[in-house]
C-alpha positions, 0 to 999 in steps of 0.5 A: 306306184301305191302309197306303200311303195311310195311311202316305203321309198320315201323312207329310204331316201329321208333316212339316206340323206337325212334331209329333204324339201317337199319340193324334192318329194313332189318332184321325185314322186310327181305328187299334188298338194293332197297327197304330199300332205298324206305322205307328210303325215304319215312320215311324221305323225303316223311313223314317227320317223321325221319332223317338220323343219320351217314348213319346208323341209322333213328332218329324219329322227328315225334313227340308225336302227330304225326299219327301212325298204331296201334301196332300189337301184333308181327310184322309178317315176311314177306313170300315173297321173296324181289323181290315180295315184291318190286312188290307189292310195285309197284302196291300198289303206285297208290292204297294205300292212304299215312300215314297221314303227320304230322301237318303243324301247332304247338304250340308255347309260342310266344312275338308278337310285333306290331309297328305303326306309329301315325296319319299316315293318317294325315301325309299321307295328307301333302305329295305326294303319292310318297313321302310318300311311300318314307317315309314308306320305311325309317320307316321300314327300320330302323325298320328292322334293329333293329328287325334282330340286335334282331332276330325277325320275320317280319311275315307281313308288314301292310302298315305302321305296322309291325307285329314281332315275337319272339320265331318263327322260332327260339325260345330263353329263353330271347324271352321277353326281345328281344322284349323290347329291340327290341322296345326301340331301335325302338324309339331310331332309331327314333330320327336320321330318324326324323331328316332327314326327317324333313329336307328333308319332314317336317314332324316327325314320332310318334311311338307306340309299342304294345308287349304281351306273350302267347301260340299261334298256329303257321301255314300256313294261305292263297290260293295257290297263297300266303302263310304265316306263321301266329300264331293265337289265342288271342295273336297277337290281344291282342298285337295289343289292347296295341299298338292302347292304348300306347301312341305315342314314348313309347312301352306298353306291357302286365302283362304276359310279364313284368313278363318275364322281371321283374329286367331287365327293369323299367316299370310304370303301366298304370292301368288296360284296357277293352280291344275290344273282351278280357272278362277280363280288362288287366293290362298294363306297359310302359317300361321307360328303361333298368334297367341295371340290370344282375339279377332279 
């Protein structure tokens, strides 16, 4: 057998029963230590589809979907001795096609916040460029400082926006109601910046706070140059709909995520909104404040 086929195989044998020793890889496939450790490498490192547990056991982390052979009716031996095998497996490098990887996407059950700040052209008018950017600077510092303190995701910085993800990379079950608590402490982290920036610029900074829930596809988007890590579907732009609808210095988010929060926050309706590219009106809640509730 070529590598291809043994590594094809191998696959399908790992992916249908979700562990193996190396020993059942030599015996299975008659493999001396070189070549095992080139089809370890290439399971684990090259397609990605498996770990090393203990330096005895391949752990499959391929995943459901992951592409894999058909399974043949038995695996065949092979009847040639290694040594002829790891020649062939030399000369099948530059001619086999690799096993399809994995998807470089998945899909995630993500809170999207967007957070902007109000008439930010007319402020940008009052100051000097450099002032200004000096001004945006401090904004998202703070800002920062409250999404870590949350675990949120920066997954871009707009000019004066900022788009922030819950549940990516690093998923939570209360992901909700990080980034309500996320959002409030944004505008309480406000209140010291105004001060000072009235003292040293003249100016106040109004914050608006957008949050939605739902089930997004996470993935590589952008040329080789640069790339980011962005979820899309409906959700991130239904999330940035609330946030241009929610009034200056309060945090609005979607039915889907008071629900999530329900007993843990007060929340006032704000009714019902036709909301630009969503066929259905959305209903719409301003978070007043924890409710200092441990249960719903």
């Amino acid at each position: 057998m070529t590598f291809e086929e043994i590594l094809d195989q191998a696959i399908a044998m790992l992916q249908r029963r979700g562990r193996l020793t190396y020993g059942a890889l030599k015996r299975q496939f008659q493999l001396d230590d070189t070549y095992l450790e080139d089809l370890k490498a290439e399971l684990i490192e090259g397609q990605r589809v498996a770990v090393d547990e203990d330096g005895h056991v391949l752990v499959w982390t391929g995943g459901a979907d992951t592409p894999r052979a058909p399974l043949a009716a038995s695996f065949p031996q092979a009847s040639s001795p290694p040594l002829a095998m790891q020649q062939a497996h030399a000369a099948q490098r530059a001619l086999a096609p690799a096993v399809p990887p994995p998807p470089d996407a998945e899909r995630r059950h993500l809170t999207v916040m967007f957070c902007d700040l109000g008439d930010s052209t007319a402020l940008s008018g009052q100051l000097d460029p450099e002032d200004w950017r000096d001004v945006v600077r401090a904004y998202q510092r703070v800002c920062t400082e409250v999404i870590q303190r949350y675990d949120g995701h920066i997954a871009q910085l707009l000019g004066d926006g900022l788009l922030v993800y819950f549940g990516y990379p690093q998923a939570h079950e209360d992901d909700a109601h990080r980034a309500v608590r996320t959002g409030l402490g944004i505008l309480g982290a406000m209140g010291d910046l105004n001060t000072r920036l009235q003292q040293e610029k003249g100016v106040q900074l109004a914050v608006r706070v957008g949050i939605h829930t739902g089930l997004v596809v996470v993935g590589a988007m952008g040329g080789a140059g640069r790339q980011e890590q962005l979820a899309l579907g409906e959700v991130p732009n239904i999330a940035s709909r609330i946030e241009g609808l929610a009034a200056p210095n309060t945090v609005a988010i979607s039915e889907a995520s008071c629900h999530l929060i329900q007993g843990y926050f007060t929340c006032e309706s704000l009714g019902e909104h036709a909301l630009r590219g969503v066929t259905q009106p959305l209903k719409m809640y301003r978070v007043l404040g924890d409710s200092g509730a441990q249960g719903r």
